[in-house]
DSSP file (Angstrom, degrees, kcal/mol; ACC not computed):
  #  RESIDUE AA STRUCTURE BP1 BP2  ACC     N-H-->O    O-->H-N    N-H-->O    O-->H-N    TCO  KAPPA ALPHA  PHI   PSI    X-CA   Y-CA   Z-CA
    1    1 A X              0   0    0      0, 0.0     2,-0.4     0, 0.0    74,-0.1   0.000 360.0 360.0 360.0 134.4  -80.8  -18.0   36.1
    2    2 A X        -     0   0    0     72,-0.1     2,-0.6    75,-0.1    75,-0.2  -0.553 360.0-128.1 -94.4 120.7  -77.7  -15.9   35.4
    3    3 A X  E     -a   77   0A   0     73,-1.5    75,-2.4    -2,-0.4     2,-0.5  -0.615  13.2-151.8 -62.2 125.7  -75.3  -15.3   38.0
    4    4 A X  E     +a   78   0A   0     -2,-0.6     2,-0.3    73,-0.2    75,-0.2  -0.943  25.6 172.2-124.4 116.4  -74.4  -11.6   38.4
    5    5 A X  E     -a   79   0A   0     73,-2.3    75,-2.4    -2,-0.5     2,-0.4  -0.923  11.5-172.4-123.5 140.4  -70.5  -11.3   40.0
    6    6 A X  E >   -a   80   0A   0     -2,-0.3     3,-1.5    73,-0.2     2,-0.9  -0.987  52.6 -68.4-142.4 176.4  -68.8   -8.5   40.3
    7    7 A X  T 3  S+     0   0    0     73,-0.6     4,-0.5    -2,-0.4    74,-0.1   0.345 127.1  52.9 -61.6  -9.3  -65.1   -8.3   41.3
    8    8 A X  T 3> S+     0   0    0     -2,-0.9     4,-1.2     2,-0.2    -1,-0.3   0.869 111.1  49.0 -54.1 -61.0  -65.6   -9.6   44.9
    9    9 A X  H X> S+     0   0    0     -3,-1.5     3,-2.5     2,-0.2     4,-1.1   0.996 100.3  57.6 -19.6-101.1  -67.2  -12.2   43.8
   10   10 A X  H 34 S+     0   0    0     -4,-0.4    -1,-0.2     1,-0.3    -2,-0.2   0.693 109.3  49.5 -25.2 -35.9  -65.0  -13.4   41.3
   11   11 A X  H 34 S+     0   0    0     -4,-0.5     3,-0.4    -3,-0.3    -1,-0.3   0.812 110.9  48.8 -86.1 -35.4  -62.3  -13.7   43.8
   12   12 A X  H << S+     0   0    0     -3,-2.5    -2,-0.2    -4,-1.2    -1,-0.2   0.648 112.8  57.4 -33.0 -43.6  -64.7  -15.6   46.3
   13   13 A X    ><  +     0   0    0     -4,-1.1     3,-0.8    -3,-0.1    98,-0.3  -0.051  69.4 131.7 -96.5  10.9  -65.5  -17.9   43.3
   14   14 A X  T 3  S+     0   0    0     -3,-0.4    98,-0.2     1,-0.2     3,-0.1  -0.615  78.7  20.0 -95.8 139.7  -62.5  -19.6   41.7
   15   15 A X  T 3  S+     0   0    0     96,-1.8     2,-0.3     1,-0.3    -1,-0.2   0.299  96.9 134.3 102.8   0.9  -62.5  -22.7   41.0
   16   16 A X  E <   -B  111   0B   0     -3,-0.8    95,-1.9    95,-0.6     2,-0.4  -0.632  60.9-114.6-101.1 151.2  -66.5  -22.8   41.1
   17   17 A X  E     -B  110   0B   0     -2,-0.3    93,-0.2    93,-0.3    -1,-0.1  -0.461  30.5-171.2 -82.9 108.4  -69.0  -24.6   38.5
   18   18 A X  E     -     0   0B   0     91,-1.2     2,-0.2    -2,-0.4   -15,-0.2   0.687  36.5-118.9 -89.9  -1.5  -70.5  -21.6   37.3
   19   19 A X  E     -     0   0B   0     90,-0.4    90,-1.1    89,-0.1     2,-0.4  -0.618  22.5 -57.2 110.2 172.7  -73.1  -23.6   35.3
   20   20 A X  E     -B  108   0B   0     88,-0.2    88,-0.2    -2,-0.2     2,-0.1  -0.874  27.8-145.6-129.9 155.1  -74.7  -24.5   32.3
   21   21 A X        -     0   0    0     86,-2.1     2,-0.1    -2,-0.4    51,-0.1  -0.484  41.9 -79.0 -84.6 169.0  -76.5  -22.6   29.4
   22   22 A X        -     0   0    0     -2,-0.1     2,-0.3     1,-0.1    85,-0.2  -0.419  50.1 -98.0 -67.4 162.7  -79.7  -24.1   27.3
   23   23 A X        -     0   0    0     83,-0.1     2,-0.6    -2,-0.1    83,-0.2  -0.371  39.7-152.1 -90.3 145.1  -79.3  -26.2   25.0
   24   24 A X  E     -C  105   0B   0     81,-1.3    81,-1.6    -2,-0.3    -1,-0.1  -0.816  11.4-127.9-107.0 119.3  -79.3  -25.0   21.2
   25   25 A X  E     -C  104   0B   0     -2,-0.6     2,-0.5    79,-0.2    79,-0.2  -0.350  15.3-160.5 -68.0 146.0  -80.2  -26.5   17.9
   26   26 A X        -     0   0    0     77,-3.7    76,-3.2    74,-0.2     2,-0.2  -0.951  20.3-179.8-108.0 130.8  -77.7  -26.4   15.3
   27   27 A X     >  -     0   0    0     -2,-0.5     4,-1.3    74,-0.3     3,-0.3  -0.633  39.2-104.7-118.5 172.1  -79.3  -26.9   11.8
   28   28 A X  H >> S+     0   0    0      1,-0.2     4,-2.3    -2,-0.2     3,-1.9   0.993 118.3  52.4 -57.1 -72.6  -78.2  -27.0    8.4
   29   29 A X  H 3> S+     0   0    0      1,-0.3     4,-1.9     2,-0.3    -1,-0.2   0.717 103.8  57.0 -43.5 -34.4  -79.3  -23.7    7.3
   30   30 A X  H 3> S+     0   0    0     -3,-0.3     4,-1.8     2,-0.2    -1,-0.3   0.812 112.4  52.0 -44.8 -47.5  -77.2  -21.9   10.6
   31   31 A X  H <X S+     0   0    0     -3,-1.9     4,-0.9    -4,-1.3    -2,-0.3   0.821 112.2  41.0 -72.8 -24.2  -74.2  -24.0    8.7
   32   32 A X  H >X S+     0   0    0     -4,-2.3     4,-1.6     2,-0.2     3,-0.9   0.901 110.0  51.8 -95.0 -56.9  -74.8  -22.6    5.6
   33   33 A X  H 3X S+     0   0    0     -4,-1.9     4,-2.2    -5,-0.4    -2,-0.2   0.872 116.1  54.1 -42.7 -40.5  -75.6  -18.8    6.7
   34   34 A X  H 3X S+     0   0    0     -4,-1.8     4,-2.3     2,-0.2     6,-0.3   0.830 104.2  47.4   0.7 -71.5  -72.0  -19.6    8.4
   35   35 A X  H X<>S+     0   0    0     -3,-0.9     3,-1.9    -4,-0.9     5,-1.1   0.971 117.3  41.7 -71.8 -74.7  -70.4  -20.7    5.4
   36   36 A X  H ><5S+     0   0    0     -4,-1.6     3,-0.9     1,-0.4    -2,-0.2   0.791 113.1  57.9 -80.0 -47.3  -71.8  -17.2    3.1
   37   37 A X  H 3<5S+     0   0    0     -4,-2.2    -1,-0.4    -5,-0.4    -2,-0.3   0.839 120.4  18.6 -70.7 -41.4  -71.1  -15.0    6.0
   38   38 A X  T <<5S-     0   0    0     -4,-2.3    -1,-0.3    -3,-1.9    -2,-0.2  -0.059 103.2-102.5-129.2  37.2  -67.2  -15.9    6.4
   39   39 A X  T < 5S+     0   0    0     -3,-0.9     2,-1.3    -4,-0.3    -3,-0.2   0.346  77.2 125.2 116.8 -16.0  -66.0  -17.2    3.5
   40   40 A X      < +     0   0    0     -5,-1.1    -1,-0.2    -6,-0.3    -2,-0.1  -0.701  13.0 156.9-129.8  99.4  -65.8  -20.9    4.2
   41   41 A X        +     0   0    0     -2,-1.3    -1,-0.1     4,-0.1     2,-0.1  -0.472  19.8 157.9 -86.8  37.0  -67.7  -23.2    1.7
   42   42 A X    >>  -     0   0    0      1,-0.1     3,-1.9    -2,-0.1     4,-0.8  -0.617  48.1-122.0 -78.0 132.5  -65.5  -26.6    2.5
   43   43 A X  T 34 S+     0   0    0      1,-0.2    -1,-0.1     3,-0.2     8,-0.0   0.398 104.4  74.8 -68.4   7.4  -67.8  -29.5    1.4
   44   44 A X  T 34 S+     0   0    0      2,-0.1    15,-1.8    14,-0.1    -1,-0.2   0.706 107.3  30.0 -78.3 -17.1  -67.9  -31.0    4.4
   45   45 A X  T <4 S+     0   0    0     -3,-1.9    -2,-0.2    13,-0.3     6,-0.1   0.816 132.0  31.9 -89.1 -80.6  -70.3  -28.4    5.9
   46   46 A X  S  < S+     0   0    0     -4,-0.8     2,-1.5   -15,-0.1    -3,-0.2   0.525  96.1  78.0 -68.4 -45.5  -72.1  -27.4    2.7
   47   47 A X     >  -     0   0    0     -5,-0.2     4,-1.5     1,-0.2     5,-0.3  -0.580  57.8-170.7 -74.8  97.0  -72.4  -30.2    0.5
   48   48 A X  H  > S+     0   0    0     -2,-1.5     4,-0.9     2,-0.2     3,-0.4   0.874  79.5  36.3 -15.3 -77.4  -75.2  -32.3    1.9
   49   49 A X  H >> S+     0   0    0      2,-0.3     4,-2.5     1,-0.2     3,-0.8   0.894 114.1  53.3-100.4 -66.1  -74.8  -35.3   -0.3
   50   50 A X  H 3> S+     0   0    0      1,-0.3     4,-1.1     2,-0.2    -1,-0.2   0.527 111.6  45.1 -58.4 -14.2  -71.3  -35.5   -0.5
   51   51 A X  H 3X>S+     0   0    0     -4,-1.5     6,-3.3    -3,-0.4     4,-1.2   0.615 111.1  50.2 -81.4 -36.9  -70.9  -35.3    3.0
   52   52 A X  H <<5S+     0   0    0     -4,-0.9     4,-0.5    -3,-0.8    -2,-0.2   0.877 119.0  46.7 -65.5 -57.1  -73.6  -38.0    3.8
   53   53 A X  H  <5S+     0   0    0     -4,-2.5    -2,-0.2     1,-0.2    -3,-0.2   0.899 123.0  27.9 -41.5 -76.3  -71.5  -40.1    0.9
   54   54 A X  H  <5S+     0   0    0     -4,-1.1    -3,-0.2     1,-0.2    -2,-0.2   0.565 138.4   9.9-130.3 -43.2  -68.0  -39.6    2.0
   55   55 A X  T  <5S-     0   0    0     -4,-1.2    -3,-0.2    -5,-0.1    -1,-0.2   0.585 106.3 -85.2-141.8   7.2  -68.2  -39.2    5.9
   56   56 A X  S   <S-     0   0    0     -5,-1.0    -4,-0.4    -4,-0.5     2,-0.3   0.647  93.2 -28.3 113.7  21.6  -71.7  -39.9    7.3
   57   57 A X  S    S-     0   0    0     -6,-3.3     2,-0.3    -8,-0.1    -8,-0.1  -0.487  86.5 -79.6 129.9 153.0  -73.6  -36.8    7.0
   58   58 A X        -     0   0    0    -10,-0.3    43,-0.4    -2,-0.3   -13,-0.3  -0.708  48.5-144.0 -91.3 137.2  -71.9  -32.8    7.0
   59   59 A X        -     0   0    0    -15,-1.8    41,-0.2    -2,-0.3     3,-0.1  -0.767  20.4 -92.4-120.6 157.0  -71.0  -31.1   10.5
   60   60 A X        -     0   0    0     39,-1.5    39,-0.3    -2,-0.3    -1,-0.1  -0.112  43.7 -95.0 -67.8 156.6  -71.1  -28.1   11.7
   61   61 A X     >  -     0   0    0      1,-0.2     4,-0.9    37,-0.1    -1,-0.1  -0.489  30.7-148.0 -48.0 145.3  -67.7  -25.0   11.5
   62   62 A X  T  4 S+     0   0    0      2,-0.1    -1,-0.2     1,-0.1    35,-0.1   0.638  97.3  64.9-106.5  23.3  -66.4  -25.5   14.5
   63   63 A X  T  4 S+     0   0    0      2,-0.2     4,-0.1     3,-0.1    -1,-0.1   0.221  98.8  58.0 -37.0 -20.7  -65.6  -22.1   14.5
   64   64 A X  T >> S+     0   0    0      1,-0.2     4,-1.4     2,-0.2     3,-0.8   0.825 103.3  52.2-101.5 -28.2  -69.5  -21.4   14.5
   65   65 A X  T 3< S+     0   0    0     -4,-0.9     4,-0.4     1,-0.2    -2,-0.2   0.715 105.9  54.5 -81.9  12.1  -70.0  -23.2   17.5
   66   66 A X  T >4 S+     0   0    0      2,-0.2     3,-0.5     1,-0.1    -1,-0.2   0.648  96.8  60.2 -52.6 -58.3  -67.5  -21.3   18.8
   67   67 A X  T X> S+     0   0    0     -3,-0.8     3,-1.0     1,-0.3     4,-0.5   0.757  93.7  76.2 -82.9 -35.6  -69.3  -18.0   17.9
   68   68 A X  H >X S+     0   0    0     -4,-1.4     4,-1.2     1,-0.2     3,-0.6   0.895  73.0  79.5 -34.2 -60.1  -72.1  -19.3   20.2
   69   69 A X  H <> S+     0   0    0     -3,-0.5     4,-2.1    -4,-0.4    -1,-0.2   0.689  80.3  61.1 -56.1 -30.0  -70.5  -18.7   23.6
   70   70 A X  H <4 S+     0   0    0     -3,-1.0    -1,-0.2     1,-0.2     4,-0.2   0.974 111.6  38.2 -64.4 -41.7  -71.0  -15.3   24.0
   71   71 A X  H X< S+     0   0    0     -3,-0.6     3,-1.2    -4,-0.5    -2,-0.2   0.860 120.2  49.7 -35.5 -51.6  -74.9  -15.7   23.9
   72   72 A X  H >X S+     0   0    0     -4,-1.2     3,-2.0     1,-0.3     4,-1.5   0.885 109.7  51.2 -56.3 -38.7  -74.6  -19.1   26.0
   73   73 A X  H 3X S+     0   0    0     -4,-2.1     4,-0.8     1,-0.3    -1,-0.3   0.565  90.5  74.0 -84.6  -0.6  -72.5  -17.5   28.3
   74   74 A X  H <4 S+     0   0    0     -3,-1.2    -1,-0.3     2,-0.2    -2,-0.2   0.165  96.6  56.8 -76.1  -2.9  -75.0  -14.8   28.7
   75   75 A X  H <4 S+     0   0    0     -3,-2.0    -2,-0.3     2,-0.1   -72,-0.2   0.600 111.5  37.2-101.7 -41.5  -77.1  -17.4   30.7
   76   76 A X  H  < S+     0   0    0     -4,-1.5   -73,-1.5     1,-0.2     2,-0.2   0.770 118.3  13.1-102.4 -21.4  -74.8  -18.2   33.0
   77   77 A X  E  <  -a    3   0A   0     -4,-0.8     2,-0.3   -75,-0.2    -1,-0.2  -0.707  46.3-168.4-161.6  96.2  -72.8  -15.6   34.2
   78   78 A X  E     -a    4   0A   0    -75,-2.4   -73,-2.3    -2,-0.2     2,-0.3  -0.904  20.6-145.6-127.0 113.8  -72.7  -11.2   34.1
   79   79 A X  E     -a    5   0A   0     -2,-0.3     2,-0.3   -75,-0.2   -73,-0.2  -0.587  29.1-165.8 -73.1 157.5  -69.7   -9.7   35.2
   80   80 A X  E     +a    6   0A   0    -75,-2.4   -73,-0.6    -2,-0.3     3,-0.1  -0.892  52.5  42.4-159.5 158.5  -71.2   -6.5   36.8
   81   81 A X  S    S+     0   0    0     -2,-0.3     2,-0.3   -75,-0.2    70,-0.3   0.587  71.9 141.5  17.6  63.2  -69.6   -3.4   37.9
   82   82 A X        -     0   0    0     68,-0.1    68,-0.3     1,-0.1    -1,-0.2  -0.710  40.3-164.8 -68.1 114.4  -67.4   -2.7   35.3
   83   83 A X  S    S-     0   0    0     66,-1.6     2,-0.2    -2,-0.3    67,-0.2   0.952  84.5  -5.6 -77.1 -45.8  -66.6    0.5   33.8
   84   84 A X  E    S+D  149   0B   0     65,-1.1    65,-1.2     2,-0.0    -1,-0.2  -0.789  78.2 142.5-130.3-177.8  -64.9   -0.7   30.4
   85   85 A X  E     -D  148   0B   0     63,-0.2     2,-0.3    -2,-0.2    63,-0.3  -0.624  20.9-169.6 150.0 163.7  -64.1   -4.8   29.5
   86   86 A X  E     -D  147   0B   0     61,-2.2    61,-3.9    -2,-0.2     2,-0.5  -0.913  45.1 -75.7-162.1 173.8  -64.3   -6.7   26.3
   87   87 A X  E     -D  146   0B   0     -2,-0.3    59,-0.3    59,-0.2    -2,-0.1  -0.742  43.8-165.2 -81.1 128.5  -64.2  -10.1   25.2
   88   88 A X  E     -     0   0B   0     57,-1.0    58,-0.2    -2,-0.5    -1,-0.1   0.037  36.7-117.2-112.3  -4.7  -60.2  -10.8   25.6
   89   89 A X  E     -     0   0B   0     56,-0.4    56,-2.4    55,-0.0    -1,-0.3  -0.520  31.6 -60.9  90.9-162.0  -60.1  -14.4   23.3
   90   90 A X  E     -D  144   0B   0     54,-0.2     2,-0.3    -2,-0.1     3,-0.2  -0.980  27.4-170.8-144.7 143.2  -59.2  -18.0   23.8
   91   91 A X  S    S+     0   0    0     52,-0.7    52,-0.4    -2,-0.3     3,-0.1  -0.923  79.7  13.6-145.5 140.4  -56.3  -20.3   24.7
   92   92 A X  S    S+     0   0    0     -2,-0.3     2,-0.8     1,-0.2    -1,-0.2   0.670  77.7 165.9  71.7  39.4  -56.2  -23.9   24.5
   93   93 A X        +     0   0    0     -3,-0.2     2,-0.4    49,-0.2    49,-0.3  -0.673   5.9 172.6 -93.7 131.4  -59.3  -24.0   22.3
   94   94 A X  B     -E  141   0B   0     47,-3.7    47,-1.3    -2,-0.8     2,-0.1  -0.908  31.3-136.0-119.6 137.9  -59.4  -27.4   21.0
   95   95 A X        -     0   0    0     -2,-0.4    45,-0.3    45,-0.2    44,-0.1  -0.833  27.4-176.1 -84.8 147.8  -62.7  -28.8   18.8
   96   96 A X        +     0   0    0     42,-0.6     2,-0.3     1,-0.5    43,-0.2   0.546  53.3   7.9-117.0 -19.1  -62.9  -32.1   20.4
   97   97 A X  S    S-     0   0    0     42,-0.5    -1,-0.5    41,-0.2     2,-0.0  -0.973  80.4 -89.7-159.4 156.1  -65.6  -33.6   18.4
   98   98 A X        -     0   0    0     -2,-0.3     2,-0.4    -3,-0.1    41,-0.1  -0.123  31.5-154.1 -50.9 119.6  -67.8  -33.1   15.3
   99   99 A X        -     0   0    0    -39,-0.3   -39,-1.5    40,-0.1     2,-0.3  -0.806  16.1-165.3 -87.4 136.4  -71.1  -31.3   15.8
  100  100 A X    >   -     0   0    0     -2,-0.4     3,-2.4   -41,-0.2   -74,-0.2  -0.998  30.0 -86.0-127.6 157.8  -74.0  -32.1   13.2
  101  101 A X  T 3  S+     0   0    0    -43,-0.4   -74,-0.3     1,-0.3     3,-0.1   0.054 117.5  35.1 -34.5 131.8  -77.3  -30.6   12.2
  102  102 A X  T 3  S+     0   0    0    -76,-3.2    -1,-0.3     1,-0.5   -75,-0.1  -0.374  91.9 114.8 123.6 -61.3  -79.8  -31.7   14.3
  103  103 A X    <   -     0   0    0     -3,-2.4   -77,-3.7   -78,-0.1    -1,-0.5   0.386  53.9-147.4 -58.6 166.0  -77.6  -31.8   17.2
  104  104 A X  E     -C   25   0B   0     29,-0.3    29,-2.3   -79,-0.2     2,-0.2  -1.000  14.9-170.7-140.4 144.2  -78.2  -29.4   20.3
  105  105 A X  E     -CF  24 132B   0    -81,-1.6   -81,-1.3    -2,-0.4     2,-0.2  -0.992   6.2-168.1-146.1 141.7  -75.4  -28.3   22.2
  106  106 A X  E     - F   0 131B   0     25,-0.8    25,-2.0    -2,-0.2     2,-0.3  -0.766  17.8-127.9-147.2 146.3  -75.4  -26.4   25.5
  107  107 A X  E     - F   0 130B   0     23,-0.3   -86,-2.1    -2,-0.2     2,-0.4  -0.688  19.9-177.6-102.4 135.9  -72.3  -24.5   27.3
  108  108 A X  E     -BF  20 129B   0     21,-1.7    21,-1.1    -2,-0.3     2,-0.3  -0.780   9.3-172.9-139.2 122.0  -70.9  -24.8   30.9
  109  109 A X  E     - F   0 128B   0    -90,-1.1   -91,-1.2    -2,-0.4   -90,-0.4  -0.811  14.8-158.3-122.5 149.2  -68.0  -22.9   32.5
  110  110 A X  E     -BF  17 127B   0     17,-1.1    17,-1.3    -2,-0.3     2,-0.8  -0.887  32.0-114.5-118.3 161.9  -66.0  -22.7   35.5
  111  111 A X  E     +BF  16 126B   0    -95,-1.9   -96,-1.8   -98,-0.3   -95,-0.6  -0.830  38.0 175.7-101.1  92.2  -64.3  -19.9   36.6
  112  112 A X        -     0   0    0     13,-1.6     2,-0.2    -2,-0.8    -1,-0.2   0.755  53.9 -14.9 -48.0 -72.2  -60.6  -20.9   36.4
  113  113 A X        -     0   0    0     10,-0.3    12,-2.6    12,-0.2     2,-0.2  -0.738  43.7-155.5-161.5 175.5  -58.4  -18.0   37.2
  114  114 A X        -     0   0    0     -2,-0.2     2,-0.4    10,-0.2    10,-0.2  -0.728  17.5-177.8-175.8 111.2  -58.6  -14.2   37.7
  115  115 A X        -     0   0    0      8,-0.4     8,-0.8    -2,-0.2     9,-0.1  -0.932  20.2-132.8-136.9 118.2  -55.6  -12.6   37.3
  116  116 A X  B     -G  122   0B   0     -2,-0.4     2,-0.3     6,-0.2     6,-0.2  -0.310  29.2-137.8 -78.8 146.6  -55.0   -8.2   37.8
  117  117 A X    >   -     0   0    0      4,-1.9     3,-1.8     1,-0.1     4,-0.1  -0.780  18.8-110.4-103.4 142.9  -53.1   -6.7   35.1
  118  118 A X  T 3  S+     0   0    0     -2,-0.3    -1,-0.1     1,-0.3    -2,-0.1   0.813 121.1  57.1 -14.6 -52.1  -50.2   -4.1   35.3
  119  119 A X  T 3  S-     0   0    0      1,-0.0    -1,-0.3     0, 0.0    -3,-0.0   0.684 126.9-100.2 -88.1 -19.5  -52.8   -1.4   33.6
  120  120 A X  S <  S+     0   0    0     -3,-1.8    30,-0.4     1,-0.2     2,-0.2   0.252  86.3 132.7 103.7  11.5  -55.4   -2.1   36.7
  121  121 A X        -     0   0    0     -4,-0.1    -4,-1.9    28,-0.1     2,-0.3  -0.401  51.7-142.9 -75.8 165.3  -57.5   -4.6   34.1
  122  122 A X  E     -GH 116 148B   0     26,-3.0    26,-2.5    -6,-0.2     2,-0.5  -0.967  13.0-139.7-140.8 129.8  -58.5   -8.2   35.9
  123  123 A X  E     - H   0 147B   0     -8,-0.8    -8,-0.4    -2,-0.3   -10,-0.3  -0.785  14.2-150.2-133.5  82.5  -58.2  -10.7   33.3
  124  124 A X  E     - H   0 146B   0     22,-2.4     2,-0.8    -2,-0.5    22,-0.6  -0.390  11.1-168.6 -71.4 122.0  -61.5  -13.3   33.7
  125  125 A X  E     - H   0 145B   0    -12,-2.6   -13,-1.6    20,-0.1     2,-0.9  -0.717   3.1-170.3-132.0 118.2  -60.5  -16.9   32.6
  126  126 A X  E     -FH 111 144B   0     18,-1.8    18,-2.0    -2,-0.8   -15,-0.2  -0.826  24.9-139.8-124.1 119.3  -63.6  -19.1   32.3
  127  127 A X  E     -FH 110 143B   0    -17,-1.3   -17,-1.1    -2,-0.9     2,-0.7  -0.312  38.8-164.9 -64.6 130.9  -62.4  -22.9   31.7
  128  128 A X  E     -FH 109 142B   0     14,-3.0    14,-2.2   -19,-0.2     2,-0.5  -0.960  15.0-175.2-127.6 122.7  -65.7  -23.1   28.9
  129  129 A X  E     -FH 108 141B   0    -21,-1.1   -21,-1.7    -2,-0.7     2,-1.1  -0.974  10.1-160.8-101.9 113.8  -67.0  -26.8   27.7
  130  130 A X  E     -FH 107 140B   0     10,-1.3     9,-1.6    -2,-0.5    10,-0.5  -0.742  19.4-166.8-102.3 109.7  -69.8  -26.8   24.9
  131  131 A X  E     -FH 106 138B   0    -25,-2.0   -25,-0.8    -2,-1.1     2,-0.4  -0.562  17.2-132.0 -91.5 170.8  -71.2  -30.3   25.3
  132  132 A X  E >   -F  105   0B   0      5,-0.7     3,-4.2   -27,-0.2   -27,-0.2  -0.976  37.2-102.3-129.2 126.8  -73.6  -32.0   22.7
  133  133 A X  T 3  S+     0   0    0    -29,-2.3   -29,-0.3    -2,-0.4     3,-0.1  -0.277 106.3  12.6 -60.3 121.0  -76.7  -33.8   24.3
  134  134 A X  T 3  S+     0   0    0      1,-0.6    -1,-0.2     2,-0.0     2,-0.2  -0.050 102.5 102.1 127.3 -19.9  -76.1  -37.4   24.4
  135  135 A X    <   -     0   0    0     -3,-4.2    -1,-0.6     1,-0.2    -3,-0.1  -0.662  55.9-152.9 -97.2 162.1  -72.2  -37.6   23.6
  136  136 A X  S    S+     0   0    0     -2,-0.2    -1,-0.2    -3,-0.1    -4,-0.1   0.898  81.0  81.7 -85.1 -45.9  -69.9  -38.2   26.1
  137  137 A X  S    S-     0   0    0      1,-0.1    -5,-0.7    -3,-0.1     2,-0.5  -0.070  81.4-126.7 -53.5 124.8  -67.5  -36.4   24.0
  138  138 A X  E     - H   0 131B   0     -7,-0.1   -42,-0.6     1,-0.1    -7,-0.3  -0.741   6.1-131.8 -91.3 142.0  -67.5  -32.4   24.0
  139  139 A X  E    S-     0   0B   0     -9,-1.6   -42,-0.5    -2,-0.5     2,-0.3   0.731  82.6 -22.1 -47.0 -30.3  -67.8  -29.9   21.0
  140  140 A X  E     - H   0 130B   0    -10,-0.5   -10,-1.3   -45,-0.3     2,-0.3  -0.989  55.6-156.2-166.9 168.5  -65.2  -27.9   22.0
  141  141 A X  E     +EH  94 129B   0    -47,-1.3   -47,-3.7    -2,-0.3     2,-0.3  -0.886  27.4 142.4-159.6 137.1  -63.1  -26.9   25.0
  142  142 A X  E     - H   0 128B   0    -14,-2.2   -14,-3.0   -49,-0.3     2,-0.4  -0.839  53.0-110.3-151.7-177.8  -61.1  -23.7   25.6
  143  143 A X  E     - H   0 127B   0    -52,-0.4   -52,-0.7    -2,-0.3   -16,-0.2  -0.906  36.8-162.5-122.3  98.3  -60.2  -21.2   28.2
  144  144 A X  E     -DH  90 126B   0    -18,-2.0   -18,-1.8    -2,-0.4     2,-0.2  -0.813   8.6-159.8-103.5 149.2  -62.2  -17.9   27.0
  145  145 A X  E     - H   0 125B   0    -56,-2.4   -57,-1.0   -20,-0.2   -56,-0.4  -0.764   6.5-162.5-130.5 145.2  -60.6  -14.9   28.8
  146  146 A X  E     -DH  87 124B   0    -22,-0.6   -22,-2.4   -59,-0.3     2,-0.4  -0.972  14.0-137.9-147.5 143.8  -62.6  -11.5   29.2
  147  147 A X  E     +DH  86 123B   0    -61,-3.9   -61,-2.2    -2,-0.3     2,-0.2  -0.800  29.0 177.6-110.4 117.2  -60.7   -8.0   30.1
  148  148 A X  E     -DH  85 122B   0    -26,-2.5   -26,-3.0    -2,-0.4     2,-0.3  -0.822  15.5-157.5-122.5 176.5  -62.8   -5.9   32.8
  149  149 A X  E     -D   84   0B   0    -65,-1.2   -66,-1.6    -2,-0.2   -65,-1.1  -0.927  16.1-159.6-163.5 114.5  -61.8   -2.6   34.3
  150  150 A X    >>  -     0   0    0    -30,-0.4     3,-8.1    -2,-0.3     4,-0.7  -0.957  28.6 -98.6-110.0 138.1  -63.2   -1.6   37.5
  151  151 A X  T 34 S+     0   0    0     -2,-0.4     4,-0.3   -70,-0.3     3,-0.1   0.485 115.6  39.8  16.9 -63.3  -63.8    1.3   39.4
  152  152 A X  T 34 S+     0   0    0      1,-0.2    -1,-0.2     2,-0.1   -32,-0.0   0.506 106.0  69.5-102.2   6.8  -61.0    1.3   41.8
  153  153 A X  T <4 S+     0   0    0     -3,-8.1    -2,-0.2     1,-0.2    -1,-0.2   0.377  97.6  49.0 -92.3   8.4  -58.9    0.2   39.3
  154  154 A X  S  < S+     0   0    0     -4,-0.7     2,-1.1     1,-0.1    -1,-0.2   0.562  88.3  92.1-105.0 -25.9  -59.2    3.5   37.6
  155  155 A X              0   0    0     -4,-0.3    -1,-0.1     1,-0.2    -3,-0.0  -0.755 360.0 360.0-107.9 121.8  -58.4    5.6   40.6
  156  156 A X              0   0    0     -2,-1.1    -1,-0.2    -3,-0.0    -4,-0.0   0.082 360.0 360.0-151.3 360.0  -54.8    6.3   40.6
């Protein structure tokens, strides 16, 4: 069930386990659609069999699991009553371990920090893990930041 916050909230809510998303396969054919859509054929995704030779089988971008969170994160958590906001980036995102087809991997965030901007924006920073079922290890970890704009930050 998706949490629905809106800027009261968020300020009630730091430091809180927001949750986790469902888990998602990633398959070969996702890596390859990857690869033709941005450019990046490296044989470590793409060649099959040379990747199965040389390092135990081909892993996923980890720039595609990446691309995942907004959807995952669309299970857990909808800022609400917003007038404008947009996805704002990442800092610290580090890949921490190799994803491979087959694998299923599932997102959880906490809500870090919330910090008002100059311009009346509030600046959402949700500490974001995508683990992969069964490793201890996680797929990635970052701090993905999203820019909202509310209501009484507009009357001025």
């Amino acid at each position: 069930m998706t949490l629905k916050l809106d800027l009261g909230d968020l300020e009630s809510n730091l430091g809180r386990d927001l949750g986790r998303s469902n888990w998602r396969l990633i398959t070969q054919e996702q890596i390859h659609e990857f690869a033709r859509v941005t450019g990046d054929h490296q044989w470590m995704h793409v060649d099959v069999e040379r990747a199965t030779r040389e390092i135990g089988g081909p892993i996923a971008h980890g720039l595609l699991i990446a691309s995942l969170m907004p959807e995952m994160q669309g299970e857990i958590v909808e800022v609400t009553g917003y007038t404008g906001g947009f996805s704002y980036g990442f800092d610290k995102l580090r890949f921490t371990a190799t994803v491979k087809p087959g694998q299923r991997v599932r997102l959880q965030q906490t809500l870090k920090s919330l910090e008002s901007r100059g311009d009346g924006g509030h600046v959402v920073n949700l500490l974001s893990t995508v683990e992969i079922e069964g490793v201890e290890r996680p797929a990635l970890v970052a701090d993905y930041l999203g820019l909202y704009y509310f209501p009484q930050d507009r009357a001025a």
